[in-house]
C-alpha positions as a LaTeX table, in Angstrom:
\begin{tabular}{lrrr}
\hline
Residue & $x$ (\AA) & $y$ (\AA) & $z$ (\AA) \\
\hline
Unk1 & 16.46 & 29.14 & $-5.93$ \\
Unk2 & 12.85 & 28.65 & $-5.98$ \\
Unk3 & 11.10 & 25.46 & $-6.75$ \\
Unk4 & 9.22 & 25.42 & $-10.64$ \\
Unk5 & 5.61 & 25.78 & $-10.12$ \\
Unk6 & 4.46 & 26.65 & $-13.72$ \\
Unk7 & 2.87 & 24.65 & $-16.00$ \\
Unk8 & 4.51 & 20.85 & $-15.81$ \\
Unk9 & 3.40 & 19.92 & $-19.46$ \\
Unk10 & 5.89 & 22.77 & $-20.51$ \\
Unk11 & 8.62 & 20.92 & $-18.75$ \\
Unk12 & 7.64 & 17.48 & $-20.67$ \\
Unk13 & 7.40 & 19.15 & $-23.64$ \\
Unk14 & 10.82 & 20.53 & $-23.36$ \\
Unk15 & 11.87 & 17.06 & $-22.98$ \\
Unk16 & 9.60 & 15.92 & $-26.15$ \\
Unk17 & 8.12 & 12.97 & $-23.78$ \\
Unk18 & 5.65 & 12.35 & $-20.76$ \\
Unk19 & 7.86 & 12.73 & $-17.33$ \\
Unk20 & 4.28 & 11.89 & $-15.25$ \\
Unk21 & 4.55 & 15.35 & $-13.58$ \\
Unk22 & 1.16 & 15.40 & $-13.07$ \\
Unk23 & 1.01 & 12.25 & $-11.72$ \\
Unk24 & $-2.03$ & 9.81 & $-12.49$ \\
Unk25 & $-3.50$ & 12.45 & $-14.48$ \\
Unk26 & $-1.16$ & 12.17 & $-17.36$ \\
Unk27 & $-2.34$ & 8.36 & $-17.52$ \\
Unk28 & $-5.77$ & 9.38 & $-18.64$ \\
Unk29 & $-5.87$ & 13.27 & $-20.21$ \\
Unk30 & $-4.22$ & 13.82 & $-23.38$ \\
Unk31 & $-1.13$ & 15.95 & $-22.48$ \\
Unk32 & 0.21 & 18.87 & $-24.75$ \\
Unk33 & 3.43 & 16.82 & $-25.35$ \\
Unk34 & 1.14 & 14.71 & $-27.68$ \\
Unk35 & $-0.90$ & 17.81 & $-29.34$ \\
Unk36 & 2.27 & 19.93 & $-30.11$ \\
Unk37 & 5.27 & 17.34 & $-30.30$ \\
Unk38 & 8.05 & 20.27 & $-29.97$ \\
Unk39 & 9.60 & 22.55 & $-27.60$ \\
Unk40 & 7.60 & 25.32 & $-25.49$ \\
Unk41 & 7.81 & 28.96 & $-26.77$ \\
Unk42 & 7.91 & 30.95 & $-30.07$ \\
Unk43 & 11.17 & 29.18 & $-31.02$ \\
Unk44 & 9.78 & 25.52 & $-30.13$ \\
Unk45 & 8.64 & 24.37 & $-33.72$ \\
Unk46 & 11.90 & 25.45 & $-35.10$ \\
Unk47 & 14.06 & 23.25 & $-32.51$ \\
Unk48 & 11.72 & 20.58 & $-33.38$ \\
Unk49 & 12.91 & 20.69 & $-37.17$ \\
Unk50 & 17.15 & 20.63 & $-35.82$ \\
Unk51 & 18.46 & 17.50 & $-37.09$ \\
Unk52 & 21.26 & 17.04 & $-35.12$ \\
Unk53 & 21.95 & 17.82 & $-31.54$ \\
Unk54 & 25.67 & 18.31 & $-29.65$ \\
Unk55 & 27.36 & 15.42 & $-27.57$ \\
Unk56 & 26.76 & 18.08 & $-24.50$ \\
Unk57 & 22.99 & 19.07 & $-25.41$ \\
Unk58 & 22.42 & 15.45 & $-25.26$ \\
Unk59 & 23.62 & 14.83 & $-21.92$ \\
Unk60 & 22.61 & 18.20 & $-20.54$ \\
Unk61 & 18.78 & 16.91 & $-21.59$ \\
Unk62 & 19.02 & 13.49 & $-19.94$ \\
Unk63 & 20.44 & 15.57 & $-16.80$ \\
Unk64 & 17.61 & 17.80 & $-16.96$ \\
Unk65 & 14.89 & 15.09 & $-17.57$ \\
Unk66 & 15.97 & 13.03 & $-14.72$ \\
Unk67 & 16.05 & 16.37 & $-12.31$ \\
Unk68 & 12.23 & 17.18 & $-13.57$ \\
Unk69 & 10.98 & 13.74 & $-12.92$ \\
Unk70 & 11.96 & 13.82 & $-9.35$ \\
Unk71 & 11.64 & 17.40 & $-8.93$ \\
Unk72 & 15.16 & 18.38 & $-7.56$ \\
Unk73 & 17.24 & 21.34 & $-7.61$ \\
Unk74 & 20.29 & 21.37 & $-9.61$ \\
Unk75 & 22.43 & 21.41 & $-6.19$ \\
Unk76 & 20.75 & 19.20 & $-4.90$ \\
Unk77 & 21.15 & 16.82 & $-7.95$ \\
Unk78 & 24.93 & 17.33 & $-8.30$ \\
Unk79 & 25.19 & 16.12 & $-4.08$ \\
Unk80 & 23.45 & 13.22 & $-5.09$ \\
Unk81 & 25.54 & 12.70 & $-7.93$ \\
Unk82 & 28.73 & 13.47 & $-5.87$ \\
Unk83 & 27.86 & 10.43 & $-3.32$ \\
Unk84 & 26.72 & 8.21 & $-5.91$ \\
Unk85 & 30.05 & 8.28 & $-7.01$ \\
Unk86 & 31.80 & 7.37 & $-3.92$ \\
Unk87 & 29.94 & 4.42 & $-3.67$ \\
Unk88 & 31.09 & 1.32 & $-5.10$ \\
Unk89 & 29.70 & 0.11 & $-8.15$ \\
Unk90 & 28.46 & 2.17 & $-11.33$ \\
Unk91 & 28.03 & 5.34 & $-10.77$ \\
Unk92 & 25.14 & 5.86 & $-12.88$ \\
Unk93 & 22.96 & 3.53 & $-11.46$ \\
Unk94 & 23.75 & 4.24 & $-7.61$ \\
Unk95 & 22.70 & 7.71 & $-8.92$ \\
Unk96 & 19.27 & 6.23 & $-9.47$ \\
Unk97 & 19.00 & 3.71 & $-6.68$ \\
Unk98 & 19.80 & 6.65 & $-4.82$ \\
Unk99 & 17.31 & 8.71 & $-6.58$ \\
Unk100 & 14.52 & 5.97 & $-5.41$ \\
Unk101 & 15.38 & 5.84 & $-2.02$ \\
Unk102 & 14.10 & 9.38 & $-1.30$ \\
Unk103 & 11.60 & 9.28 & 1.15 \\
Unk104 & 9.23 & 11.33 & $-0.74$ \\
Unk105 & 10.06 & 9.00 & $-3.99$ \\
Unk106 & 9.11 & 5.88 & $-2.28$ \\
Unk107 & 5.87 & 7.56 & $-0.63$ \\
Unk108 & 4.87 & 8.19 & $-3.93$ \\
Unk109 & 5.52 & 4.74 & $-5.08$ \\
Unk110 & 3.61 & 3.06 & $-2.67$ \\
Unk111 & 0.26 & 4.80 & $-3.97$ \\
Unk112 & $-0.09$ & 7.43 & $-0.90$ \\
Unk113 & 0.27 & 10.12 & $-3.42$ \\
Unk114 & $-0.51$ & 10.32 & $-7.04$ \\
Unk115 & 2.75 & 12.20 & $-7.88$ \\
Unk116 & 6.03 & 12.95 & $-6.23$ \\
Unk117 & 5.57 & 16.42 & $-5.92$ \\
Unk118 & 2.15 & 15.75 & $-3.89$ \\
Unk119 & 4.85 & 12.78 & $-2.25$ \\
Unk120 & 6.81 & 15.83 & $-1.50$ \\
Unk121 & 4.00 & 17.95 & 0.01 \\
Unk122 & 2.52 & 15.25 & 2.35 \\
Unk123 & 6.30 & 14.56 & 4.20 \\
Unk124 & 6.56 & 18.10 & 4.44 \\
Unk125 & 3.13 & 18.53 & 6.03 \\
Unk126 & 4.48 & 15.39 & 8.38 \\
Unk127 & 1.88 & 13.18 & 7.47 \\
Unk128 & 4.35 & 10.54 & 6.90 \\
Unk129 & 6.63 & 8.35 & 9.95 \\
Unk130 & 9.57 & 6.69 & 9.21 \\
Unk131 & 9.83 & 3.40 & 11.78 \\
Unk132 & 7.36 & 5.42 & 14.48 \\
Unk133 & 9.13 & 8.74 & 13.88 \\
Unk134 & 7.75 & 11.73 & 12.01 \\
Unk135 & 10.29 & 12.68 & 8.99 \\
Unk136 & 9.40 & 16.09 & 7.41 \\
Unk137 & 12.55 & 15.90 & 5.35 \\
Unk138 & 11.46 & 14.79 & 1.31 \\
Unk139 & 15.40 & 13.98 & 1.18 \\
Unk140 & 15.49 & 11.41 & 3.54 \\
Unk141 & 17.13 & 8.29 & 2.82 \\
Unk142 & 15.25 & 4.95 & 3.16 \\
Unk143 & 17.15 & 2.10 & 3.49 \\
Unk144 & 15.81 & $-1.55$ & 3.24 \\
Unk145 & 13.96 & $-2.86$ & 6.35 \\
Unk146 & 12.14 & 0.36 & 7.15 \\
Unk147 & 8.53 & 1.04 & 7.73 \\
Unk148 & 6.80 & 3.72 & 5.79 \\
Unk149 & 3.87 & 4.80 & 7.21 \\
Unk150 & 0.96 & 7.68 & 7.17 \\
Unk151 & 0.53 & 8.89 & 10.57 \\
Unk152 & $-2.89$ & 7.90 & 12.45 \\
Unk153 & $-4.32$ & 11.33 & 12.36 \\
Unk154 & $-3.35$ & 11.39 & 9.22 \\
Unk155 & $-4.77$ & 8.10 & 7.57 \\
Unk156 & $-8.30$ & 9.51 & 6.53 \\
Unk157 & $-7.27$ & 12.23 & 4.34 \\
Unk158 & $-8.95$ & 12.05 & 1.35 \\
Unk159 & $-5.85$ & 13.30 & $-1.15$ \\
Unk160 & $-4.44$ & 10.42 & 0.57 \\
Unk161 & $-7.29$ & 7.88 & 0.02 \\
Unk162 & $-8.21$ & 9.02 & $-3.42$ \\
Unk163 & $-4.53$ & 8.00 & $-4.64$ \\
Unk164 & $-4.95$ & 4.88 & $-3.31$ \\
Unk165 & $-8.53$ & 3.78 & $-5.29$ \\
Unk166 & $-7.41$ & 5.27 & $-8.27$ \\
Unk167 & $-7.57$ & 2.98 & $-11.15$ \\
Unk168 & $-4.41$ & 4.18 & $-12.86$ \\
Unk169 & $-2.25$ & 3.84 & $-10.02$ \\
Unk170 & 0.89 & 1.91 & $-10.69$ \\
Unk171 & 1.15 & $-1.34$ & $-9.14$ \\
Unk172 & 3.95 & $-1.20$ & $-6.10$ \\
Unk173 & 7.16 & $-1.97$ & $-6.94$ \\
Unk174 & 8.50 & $-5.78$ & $-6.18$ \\
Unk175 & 11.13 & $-4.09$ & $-3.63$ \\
Unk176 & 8.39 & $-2.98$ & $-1.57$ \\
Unk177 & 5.74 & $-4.02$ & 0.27 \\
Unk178 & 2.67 & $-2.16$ & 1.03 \\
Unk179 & $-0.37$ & $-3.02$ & 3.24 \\
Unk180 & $-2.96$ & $-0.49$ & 2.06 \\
Unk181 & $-5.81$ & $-0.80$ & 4.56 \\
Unk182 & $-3.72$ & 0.19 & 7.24 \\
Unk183 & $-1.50$ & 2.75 & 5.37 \\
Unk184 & 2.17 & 0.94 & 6.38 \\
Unk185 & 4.99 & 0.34 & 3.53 \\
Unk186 & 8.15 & $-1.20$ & 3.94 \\
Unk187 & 10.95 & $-1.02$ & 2.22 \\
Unk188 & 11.66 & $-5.13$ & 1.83 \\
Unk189 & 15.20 & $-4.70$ & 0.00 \\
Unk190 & 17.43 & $-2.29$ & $-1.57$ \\
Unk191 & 16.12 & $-1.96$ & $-5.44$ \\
Unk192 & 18.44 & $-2.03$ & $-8.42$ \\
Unk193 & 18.57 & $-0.09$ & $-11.17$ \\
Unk194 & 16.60 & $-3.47$ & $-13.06$ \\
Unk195 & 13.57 & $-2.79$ & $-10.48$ \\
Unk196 & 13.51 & 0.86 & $-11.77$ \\
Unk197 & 11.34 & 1.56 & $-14.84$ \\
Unk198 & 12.87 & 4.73 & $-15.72$ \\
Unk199 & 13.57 & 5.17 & $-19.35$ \\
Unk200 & 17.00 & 7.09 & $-19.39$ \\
Unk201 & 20.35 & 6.97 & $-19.71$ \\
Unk202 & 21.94 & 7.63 & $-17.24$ \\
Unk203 & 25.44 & 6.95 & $-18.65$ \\
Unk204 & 25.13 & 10.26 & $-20.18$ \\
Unk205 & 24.62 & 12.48 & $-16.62$ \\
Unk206 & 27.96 & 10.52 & $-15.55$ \\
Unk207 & 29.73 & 11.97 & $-18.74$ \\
Unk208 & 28.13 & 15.24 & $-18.44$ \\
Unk209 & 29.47 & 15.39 & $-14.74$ \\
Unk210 & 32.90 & 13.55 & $-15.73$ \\
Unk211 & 34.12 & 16.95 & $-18.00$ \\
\hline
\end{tabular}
C-alpha cells in the first residue's frame, strides 16, 4: 500500500482536531479543521450533526488518529501493537513509548525537522547517524544512551537549519538531550507515557485490537 500524500488537513479534519501533520505550520496558519469543524466530503456536515457514535467507531478513530500522527501503515501499526503487548507492563502505553522511540519520531523531536514526515524523509535520504552509523531505516528503534546525529555533510542543509530557528518549534523533550550547534541528540532515558504529550486514549486501540 502506498503512503497518503493528499491533503493532511483532510486527515485532521476527519479526526475533528489538529494532528500537526504539517508540522510547525499548523502552529501559525489557520487550518481547515478550524474553518469547517466536520468531516471531509459531501457527507461531512451531516456526520458532524450524528449524536452518537458506536463503541467500535470510537476506537477505530483513536486507532486511526494515532496511525496519522505518526504516519504509519496499518501493518505496520498492528506489529507495533503486537510487540507492545509482549512487553511487560500496559500495553497501551508501551504502544506509545514504542511509538516515540522511532528513529524518525525522535529526529523530529529534537527540532531537525519540522514534522515527522519531513523526520521521515531526512533518515531516508541518510542524513541522519545513529552512534557513528548511517540508519536509513525511519523504523529504527532508539533506545536510551544513543547518539542522534545529522551527518557532517549533512549539517548545513537549510530544511535542516530552518527547523531549528523556527520560533514555533517545540521545546525538546526532558528525555532527551540535544546540542543544537553541533547537530548531536541523545537519547538520555527511556520516556514514559507521562513525558508524552499526546492527547489520546490509547486504552481504546488495546480494546479495538483485544476483539
Amino acid at each position: 500500500m502506498a503512503r497518503y500524500t493528499g491533503p493532511v488537513c483532510k486527515l485532521c479534519r476527519r479526526e475533528g482536531q489538529k494532528l500537526f501533520l504539517k508540522g510547525q505550520k499548523c502552529y501559525t496558519e489557520k487550518c481547515p479543521v478550524e474553518r469547517r469543524a466536520y468531516p471531509p466530503g459531501q457527507h461531512g456536515p451531516s456526520q458532524a450533526r450524528r449524536r452518537k457514535h458506536s463503541d467500535y467507531a470510537t476506537q477505530l478513530r483513536e486507532k486511526q488518529k494515532v496511525k496519522r500522527i505518526y504516519g504509519l501503515h496499518e501493518k505496520q501499526f498492528r506489529n507495533l501493537f503486537e510487540a507492545a503487548a509482549h512487553v511487560p507492563g500496559i500495553t497501551g502505553e508501551n504502544l506509545i513509548v514504542g511509538l516515540e522511540s522511532r528513529l524518525d519520531n525522535v529526529v523530529f523531536r529534537m527540532g531537525f525537522a519540522p514534522s515527522r514526515s519531513g523526520a521521515r524523509q531526512l533518515v531516508r535520504h541518510r542524513h541522519v547517524e545513529v552512534n557513528g552509523h548511517v540508519v536509513d531505516v525511519p523504523s529504527y528503534h532508539v533506545s536510551a544512551g544513543d547518539e542522534i546525529a545529522v551527518r557532517p555533510k549533512s549539517k548545513d542543509l537549510f530544511r535542516i537549519e530552518e527547523s531549528l530557528q523556527a520560533r514555533t518549534r517545540p521545546a525538546v523533550m526532558d528525555w532527551l538531550a540535544l546540542d543544537e550547534r553541533a547537530r548531536v541528540g541523545r537519547m538520555v532515558r527511556k520516556p514514559t507515557r507521562q513525558d508524552i504529550p499526546l492527547a489520546v486514549q490509547e486504552q481504546l486501540i488495546v480494546e479495538l485490537y483485544s476483539k
